[in-house]
GUGULO-957076 format. One record per residue: chain; residue in one letter; z, y, x of N, C-alpha, C in turn. Coordinates in nm, 2 decimals. Atoms other than C-alpha are relative to their C-alpha. Layout:
// residues N
+------+------+--------+--------+--------+--------+--------+--------+--------+--------+--------+
! unit ! code !     nw !     nv !     nu !    caw !    cav !    cau !     cw !     cv !     cu !
+------+------+--------+--------+--------+--------+--------+--------+--------+--------+--------+
!    A !    A !      Z !      Y !      X !      Z !      Y !      X !      Z !      Y !      X !
...
+------+------+--------+--------+--------+--------+--------+--------+--------+--------+--------+
END
This chain:
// residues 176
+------+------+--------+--------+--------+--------+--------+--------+--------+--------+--------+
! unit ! code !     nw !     nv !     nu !    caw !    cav !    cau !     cw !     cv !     cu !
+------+------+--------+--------+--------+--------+--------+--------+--------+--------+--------+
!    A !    X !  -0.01 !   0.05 !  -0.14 !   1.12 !   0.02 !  -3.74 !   0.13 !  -0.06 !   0.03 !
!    A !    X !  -0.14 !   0.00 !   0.01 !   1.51 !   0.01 !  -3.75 !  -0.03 !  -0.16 !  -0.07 !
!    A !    X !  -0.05 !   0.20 !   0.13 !   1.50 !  -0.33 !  -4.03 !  -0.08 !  -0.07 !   0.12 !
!    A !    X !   0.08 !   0.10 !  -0.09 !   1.21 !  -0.49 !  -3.76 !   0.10 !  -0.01 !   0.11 !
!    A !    X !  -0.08 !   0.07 !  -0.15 !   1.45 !  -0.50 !  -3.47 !   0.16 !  -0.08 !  -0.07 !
!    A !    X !  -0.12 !   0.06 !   0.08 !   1.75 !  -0.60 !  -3.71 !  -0.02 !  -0.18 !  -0.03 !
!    A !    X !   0.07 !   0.12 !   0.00 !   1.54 !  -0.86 !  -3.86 !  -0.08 !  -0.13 !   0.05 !
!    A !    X !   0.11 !   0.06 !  -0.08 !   1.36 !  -0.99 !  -3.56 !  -0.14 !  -0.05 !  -0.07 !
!    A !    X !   0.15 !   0.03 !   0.05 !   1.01 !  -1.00 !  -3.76 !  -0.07 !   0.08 !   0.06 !
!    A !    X !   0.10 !  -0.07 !  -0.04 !   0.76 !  -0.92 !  -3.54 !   0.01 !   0.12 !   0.06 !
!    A !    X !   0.00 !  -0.14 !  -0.05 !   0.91 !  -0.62 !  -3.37 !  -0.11 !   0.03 !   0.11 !
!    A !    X !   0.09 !  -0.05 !  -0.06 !   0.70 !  -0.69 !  -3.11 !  -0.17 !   0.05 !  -0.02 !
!    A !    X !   0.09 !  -0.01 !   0.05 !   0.38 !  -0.59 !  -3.27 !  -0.03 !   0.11 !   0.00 !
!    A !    X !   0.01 !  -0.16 !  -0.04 !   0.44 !  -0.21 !  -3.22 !   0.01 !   0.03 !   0.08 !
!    A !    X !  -0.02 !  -0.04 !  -0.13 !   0.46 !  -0.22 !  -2.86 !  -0.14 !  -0.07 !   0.03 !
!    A !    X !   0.15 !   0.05 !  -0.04 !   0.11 !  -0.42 !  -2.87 !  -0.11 !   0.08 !   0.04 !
!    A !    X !   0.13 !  -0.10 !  -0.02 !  -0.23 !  -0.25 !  -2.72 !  -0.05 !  -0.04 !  -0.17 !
!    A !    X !   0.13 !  -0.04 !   0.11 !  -0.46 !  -0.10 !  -3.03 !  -0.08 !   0.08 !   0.03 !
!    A !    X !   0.06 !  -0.08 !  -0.02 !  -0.72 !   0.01 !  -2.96 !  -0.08 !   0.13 !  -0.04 !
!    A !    X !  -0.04 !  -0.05 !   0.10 !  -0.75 !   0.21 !  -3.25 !   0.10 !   0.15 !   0.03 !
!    A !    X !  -0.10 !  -0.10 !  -0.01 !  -0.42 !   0.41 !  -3.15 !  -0.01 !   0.06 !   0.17 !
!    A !    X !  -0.04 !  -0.08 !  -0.16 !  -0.38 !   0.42 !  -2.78 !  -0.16 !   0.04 !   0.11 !
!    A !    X !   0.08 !  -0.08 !  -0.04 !  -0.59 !   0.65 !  -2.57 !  -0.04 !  -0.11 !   0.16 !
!    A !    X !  -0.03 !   0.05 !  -0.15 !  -0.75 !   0.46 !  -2.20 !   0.08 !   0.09 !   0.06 !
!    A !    X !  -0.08 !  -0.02 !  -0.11 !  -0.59 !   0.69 !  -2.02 !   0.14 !  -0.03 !   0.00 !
!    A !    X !  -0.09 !   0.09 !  -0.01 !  -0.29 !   0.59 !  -2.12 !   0.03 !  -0.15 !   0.03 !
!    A !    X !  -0.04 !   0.16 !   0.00 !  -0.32 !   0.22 !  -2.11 !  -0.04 !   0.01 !   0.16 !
!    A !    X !  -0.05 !   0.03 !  -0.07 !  -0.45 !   0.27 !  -1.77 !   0.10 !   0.06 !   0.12 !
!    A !    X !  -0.10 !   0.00 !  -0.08 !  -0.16 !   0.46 !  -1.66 !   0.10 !  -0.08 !  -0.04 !
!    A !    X !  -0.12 !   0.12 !   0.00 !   0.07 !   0.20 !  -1.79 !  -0.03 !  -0.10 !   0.10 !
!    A !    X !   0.01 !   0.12 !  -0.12 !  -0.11 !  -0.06 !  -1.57 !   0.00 !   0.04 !   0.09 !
!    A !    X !  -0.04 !  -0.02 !  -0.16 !  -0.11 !   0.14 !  -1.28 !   0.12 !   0.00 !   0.01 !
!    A !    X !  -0.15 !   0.00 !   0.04 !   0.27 !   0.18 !  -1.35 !   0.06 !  -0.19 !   0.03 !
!    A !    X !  -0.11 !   0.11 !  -0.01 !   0.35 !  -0.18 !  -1.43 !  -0.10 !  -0.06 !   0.17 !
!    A !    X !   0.02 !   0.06 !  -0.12 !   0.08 !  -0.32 !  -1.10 !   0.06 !   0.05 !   0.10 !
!    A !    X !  -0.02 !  -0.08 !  -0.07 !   0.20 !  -0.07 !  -0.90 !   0.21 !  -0.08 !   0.06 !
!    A !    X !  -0.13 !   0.08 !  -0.03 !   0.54 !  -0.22 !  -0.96 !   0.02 !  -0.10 !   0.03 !
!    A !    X !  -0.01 !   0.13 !  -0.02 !   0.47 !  -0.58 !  -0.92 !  -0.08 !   0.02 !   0.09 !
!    A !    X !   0.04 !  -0.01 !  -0.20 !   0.31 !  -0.48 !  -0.55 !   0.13 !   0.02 !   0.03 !
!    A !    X !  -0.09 !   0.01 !  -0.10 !   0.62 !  -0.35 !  -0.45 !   0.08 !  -0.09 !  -0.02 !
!    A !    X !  -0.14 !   0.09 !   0.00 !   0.84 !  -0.60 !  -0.57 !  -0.05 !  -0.14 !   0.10 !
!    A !    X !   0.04 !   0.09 !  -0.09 !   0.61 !  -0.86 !  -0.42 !  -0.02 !   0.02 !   0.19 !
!    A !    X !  -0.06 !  -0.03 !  -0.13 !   0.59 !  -0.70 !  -0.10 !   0.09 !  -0.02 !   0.04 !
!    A !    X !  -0.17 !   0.00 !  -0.03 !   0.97 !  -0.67 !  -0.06 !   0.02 !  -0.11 !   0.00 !
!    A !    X !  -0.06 !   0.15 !  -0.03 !   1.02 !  -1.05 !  -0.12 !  -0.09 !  -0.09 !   0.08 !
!    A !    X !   0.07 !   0.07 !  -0.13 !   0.73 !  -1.14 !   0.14 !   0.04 !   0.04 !   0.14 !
!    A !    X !  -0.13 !  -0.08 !  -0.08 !   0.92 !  -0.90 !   0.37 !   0.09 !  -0.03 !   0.04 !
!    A !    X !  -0.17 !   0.03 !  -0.03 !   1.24 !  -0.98 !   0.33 !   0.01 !  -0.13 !  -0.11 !
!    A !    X !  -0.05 !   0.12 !   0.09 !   1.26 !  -1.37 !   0.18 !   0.10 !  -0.05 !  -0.03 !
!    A !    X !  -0.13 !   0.05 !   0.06 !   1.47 !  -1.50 !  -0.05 !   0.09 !  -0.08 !   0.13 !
!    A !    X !  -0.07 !   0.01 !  -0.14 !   1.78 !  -1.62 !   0.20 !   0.01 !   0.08 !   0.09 !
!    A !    X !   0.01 !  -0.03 !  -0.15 !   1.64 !  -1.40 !   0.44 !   0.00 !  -0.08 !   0.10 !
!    A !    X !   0.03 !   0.05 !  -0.11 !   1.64 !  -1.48 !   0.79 !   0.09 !  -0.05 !   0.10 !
!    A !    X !  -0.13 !   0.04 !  -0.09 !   1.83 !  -1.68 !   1.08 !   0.01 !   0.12 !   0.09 !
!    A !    X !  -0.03 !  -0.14 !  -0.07 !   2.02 !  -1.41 !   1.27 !   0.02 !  -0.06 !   0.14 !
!    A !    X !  -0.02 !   0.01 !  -0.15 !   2.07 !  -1.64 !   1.60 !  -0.08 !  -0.14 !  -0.03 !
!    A !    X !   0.07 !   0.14 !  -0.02 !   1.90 !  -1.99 !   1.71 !   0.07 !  -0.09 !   0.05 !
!    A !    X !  -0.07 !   0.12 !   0.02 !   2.05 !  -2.27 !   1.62 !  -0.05 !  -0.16 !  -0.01 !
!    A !    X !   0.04 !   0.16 !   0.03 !   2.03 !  -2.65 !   1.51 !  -0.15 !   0.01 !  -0.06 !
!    A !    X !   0.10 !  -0.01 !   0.05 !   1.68 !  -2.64 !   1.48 !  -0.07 !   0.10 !  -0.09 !
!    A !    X !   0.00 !  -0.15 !   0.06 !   1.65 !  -2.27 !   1.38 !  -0.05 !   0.08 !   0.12 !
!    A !    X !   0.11 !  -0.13 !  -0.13 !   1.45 !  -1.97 !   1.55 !   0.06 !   0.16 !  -0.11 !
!    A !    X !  -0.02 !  -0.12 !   0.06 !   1.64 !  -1.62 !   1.49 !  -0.13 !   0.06 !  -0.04 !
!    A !    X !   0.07 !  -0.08 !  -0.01 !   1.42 !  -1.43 !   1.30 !  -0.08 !  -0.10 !  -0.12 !
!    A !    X !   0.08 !   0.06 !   0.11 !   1.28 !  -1.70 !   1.06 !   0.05 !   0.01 !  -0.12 !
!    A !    X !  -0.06 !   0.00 !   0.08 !   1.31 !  -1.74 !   0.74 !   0.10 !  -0.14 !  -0.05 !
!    A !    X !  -0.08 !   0.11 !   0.06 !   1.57 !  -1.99 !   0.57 !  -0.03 !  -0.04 !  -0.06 !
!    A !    X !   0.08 !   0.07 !   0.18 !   1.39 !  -2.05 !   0.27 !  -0.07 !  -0.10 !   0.06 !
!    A !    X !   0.03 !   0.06 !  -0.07 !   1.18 !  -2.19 !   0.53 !  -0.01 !  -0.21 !   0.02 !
!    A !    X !  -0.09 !   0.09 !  -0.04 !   1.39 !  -2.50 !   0.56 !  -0.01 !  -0.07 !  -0.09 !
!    A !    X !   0.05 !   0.10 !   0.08 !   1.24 !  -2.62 !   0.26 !  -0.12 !  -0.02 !  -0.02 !
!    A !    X !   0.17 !  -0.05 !   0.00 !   0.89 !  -2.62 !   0.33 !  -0.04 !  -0.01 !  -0.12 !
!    A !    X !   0.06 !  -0.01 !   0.13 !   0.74 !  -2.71 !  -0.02 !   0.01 !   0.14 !  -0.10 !
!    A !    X !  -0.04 !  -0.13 !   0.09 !   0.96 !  -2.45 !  -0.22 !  -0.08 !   0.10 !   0.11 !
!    A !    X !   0.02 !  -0.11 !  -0.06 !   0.87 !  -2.20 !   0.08 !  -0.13 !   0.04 !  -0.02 !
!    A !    X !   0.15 !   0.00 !   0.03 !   0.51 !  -2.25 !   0.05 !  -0.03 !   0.02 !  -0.18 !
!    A !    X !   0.05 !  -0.01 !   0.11 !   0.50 !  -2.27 !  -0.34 !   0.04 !   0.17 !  -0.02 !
!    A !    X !  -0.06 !  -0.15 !   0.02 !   0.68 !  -1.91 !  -0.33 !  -0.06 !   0.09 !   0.05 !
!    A !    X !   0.09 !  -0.11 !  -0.06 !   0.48 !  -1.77 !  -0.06 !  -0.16 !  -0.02 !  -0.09 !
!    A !    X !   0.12 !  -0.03 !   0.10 !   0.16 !  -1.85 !  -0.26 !   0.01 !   0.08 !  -0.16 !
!    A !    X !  -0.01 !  -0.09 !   0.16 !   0.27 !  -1.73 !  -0.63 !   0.04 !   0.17 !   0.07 !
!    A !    X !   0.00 !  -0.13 !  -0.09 !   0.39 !  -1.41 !  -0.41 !  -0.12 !   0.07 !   0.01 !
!    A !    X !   0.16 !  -0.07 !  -0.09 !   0.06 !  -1.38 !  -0.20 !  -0.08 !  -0.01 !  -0.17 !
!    A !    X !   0.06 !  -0.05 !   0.08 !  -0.12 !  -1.40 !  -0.55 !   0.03 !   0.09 !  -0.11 !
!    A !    X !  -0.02 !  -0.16 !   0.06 !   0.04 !  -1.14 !  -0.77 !   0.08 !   0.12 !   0.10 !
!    A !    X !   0.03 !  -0.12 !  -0.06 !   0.03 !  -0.91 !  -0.49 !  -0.14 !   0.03 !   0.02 !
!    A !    X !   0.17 !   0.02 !   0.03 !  -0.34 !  -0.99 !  -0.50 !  -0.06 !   0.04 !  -0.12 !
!    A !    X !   0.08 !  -0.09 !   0.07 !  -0.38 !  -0.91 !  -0.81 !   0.06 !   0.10 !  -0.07 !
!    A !    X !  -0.02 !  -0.11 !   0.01 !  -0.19 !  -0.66 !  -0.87 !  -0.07 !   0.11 !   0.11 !
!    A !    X !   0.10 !  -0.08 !  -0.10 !  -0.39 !  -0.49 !  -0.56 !  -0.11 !   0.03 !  -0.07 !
!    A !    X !   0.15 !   0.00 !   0.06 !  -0.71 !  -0.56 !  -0.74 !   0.00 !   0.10 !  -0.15 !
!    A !    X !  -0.03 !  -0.02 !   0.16 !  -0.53 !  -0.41 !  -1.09 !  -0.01 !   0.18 !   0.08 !
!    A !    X !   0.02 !  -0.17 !  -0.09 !  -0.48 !  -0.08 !  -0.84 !  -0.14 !   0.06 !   0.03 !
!    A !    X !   0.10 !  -0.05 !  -0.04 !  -0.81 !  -0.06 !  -0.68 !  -0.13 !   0.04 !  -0.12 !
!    A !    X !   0.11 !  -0.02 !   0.10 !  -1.03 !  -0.10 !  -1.00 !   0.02 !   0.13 !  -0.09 !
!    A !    X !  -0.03 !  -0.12 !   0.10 !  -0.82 !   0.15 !  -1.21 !   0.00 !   0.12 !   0.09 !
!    A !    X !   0.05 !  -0.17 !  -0.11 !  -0.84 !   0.44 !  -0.92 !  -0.15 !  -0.01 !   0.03 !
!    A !    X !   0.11 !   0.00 !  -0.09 !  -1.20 !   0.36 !  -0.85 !  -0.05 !   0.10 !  -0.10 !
!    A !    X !   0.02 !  -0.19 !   0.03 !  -1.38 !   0.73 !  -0.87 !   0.09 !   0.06 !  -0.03 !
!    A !    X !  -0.13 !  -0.13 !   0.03 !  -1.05 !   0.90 !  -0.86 !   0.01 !   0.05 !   0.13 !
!    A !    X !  -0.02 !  -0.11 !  -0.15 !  -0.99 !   1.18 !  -0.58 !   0.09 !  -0.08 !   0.07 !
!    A !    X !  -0.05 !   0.09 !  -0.14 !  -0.89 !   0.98 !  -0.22 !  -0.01 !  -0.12 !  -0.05 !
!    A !    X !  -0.03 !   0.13 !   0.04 !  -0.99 !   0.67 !  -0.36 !  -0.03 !  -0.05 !   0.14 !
!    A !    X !   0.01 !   0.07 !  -0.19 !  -1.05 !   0.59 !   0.04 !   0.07 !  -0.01 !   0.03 !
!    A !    X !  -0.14 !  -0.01 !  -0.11 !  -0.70 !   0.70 !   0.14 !   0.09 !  -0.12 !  -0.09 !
!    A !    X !  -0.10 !   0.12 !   0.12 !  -0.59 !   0.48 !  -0.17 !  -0.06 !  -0.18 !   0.05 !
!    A !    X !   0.09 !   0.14 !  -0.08 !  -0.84 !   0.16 !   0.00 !   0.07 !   0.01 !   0.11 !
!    A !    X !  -0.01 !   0.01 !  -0.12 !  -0.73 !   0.23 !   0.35 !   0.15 !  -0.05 !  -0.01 !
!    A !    X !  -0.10 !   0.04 !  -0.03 !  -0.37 !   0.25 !   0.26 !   0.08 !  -0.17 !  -0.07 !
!    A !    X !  -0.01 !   0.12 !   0.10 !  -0.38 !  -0.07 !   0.04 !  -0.05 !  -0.14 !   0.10 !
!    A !    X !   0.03 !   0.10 !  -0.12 !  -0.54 !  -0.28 !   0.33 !   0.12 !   0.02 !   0.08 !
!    A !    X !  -0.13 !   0.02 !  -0.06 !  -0.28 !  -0.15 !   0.55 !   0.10 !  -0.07 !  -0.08 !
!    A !    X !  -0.06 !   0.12 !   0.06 !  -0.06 !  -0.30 !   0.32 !   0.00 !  -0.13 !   0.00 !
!    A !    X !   0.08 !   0.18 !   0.01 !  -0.25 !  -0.65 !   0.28 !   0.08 !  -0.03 !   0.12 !
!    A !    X !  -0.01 !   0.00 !  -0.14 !  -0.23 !  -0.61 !   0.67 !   0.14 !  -0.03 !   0.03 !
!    A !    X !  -0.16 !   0.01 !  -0.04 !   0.14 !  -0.58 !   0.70 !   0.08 !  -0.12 !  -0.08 !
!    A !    X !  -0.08 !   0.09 !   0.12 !   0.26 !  -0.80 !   0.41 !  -0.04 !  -0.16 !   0.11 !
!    A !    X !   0.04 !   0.09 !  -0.10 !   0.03 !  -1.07 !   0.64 !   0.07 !  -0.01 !   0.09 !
!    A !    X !  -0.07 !   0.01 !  -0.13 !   0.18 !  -1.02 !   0.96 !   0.15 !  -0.02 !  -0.04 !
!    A !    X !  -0.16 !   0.00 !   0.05 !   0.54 !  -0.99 !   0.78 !   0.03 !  -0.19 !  -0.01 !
!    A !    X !  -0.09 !   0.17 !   0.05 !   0.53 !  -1.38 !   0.61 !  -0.08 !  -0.06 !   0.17 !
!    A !    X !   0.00 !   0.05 !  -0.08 !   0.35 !  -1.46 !   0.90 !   0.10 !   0.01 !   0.12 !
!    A !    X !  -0.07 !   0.00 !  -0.12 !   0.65 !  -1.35 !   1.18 !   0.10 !  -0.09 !  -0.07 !
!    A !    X !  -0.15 !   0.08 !   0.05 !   0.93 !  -1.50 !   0.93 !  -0.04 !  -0.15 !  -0.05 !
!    A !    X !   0.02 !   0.15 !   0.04 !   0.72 !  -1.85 !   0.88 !   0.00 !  -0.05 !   0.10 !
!    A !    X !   0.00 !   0.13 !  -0.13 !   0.81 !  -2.14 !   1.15 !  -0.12 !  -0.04 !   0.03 !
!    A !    X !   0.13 !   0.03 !  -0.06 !   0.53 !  -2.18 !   1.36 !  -0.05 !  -0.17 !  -0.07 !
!    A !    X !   0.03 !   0.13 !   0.00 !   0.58 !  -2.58 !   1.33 !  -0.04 !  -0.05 !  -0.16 !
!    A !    X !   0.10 !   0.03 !   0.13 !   0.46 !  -2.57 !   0.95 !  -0.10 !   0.09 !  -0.08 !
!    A !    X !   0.07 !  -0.11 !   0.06 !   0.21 !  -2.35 !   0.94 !  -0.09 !  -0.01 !  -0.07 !
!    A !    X !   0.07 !   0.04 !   0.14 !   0.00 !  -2.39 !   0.62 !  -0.05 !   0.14 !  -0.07 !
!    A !    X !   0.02 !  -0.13 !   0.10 !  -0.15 !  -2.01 !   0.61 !  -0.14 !  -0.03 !  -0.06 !
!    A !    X !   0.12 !   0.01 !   0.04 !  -0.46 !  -2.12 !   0.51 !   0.00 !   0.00 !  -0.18 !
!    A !    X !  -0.01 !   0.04 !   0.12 !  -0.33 !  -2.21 !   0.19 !   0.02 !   0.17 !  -0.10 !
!    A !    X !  -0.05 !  -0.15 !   0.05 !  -0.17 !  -1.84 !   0.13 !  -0.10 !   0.09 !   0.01 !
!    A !    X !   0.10 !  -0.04 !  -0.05 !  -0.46 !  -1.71 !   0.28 !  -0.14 !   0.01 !  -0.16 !
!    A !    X !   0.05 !   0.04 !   0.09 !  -0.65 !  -1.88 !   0.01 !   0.03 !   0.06 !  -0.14 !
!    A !    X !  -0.02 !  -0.09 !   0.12 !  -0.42 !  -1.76 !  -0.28 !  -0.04 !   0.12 !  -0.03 !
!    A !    X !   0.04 !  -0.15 !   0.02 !  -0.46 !  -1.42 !  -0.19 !  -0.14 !   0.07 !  -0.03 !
!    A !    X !   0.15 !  -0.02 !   0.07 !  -0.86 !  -1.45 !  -0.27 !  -0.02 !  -0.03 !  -0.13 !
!    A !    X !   0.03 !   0.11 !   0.13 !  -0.81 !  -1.65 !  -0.61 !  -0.02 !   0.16 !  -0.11 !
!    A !    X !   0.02 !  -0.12 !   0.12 !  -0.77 !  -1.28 !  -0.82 !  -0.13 !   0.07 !  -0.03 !
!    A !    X !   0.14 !  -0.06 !  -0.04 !  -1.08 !  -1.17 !  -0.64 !  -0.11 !  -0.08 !  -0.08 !
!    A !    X !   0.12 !   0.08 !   0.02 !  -1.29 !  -1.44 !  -0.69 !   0.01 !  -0.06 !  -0.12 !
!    A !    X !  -0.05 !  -0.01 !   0.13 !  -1.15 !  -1.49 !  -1.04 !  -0.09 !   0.13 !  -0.06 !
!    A !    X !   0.07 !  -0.13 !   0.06 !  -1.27 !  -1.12 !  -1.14 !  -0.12 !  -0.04 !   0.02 !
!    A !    X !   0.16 !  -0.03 !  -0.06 !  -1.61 !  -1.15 !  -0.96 !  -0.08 !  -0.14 !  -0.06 !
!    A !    X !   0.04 !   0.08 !   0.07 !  -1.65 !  -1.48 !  -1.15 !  -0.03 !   0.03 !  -0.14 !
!    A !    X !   0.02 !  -0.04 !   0.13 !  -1.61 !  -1.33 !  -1.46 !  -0.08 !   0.08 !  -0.03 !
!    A !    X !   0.11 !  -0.08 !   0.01 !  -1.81 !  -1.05 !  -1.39 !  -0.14 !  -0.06 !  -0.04 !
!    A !    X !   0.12 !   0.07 !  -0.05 !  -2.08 !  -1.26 !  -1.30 !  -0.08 !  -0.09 !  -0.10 !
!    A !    X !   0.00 !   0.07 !   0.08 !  -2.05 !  -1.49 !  -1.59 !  -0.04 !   0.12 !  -0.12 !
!    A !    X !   0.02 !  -0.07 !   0.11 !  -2.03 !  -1.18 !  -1.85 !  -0.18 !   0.08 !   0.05 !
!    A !    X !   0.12 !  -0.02 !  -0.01 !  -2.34 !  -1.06 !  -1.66 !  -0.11 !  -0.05 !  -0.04 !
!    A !    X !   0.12 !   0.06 !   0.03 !  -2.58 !  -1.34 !  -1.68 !   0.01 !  -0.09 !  -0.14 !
!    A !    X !  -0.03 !   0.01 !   0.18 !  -2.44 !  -1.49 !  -2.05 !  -0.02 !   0.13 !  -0.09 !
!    A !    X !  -0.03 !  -0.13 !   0.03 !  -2.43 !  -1.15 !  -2.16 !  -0.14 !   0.04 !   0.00 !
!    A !    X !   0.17 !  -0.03 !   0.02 !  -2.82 !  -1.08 !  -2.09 !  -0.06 !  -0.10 !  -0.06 !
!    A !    X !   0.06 !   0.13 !   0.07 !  -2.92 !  -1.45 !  -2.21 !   0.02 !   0.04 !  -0.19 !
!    A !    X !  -0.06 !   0.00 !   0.16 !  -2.72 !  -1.35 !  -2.59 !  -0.11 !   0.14 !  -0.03 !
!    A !    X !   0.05 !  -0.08 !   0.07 !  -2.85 !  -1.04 !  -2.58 !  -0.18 !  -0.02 !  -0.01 !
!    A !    X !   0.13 !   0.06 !  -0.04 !  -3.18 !  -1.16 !  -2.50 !  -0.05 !  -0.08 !  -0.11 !
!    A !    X !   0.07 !   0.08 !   0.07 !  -3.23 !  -1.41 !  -2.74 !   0.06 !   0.06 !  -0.13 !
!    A !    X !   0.01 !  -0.07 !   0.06 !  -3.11 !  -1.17 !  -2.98 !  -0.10 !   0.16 !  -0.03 !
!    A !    X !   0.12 !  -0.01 !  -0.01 !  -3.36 !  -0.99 !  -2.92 !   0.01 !   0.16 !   0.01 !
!    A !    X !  -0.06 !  -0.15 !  -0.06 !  -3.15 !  -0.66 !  -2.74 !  -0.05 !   0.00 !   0.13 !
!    A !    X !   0.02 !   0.03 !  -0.20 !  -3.26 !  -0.56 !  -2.40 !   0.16 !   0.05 !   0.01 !
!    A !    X !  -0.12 !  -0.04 !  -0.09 !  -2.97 !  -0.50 !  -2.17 !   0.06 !   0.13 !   0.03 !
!    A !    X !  -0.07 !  -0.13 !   0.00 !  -2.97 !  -0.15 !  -2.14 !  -0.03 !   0.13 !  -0.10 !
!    A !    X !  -0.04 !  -0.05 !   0.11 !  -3.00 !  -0.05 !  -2.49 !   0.16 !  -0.01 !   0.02 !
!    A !    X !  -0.13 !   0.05 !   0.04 !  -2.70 !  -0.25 !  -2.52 !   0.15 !   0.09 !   0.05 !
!    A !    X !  -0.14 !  -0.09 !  -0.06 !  -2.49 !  -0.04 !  -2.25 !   0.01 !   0.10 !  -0.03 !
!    A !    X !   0.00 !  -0.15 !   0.09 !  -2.62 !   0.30 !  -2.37 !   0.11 !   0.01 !  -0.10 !
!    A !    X !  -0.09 !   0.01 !   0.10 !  -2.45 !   0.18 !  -2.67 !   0.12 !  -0.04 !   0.01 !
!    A !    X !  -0.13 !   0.06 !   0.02 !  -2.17 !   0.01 !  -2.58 !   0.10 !   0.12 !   0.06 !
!    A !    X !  -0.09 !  -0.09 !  -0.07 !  -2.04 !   0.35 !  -2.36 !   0.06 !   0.09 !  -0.15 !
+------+------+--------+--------+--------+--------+--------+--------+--------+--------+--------+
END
């Protein structure tokens, strides 16, 4: 292990998922761990935006907005990459607790969140370019990403096994 980090060959290859070695429960308490972490960080910088906020109202300034603001493109490209890896880090949370004890208090308090993070970029974004539709929008793309995929491994997924000549729920029996 010691020569691989010396050598830089490949060290990273022992920190890789196997599925072979590592147990699910571990892998997914590592992703609750790392999404868990990239919610709060994204929170915190839809909260409180980079620059932060005008403290008085000035030359074309409204205490209380953001500064970043002041460059609408960058502000908007940041509040989108934001609003979507809090999106899917949300979605990385709700799927890995789903049938775990309070998975309702863990839904209810994850909406409140949604809820606040919203009202947040919305108090610190300048009325005069308001473009939430677009953020609004990002924050569905993880969803509707997954539920595309699903959807796709559903109905490809019965056609293969199908014209291989598996039913469907042989296949899952088996696959558990």
């Amino acid at each position: 292990m010691v020569s691989r980090l010396t050598t830089g060959k490949s060290w990273y290859k022992h920190f890789q998922y196997e599925e072979e070695r590592d147990k699910p429960g571990d892998v997914r308490n590592v992703l609750l761990i790392v999404s868990t972490l990239i919610a709060a960080v994204t929170f915190q910088a839809g909260v409180n935006p980079p620059g932060g906020v005008w403290q008085d109202n000035g030359k074309g300034h409204v205490a209380g907005r953001a500064i970043y603001a002041t460059e609408s493109a960058a502000y908007y490209e940041f509040l989108i990459a934001n609003t979507m890896a809090l999106s899917a880090s949300i979605l990385v949370i709700i799927s890995l607790t789903h049938r775990f004890p309070f998975h309702l208090e863990i839904i209810v308090a994850t909406i409140s969140m949604i809820v606040t993070y919203g009202s947040a970029i919305f108090a610190v974004t300048p009325k005069k370019s308001v473009r939430f539709r677009y953020v609004i929008a990002a924050s569905s793309v993880p969803f509707i990403l997954r539920a595309s995929i699903q959807l796709f491994h559903k109905f490809f997924g019965e056609q293969q096994e199908q014209s291989k000549g598996v039913s469907p729920d042989t296949s899952d029996a088996n696959s558990v």
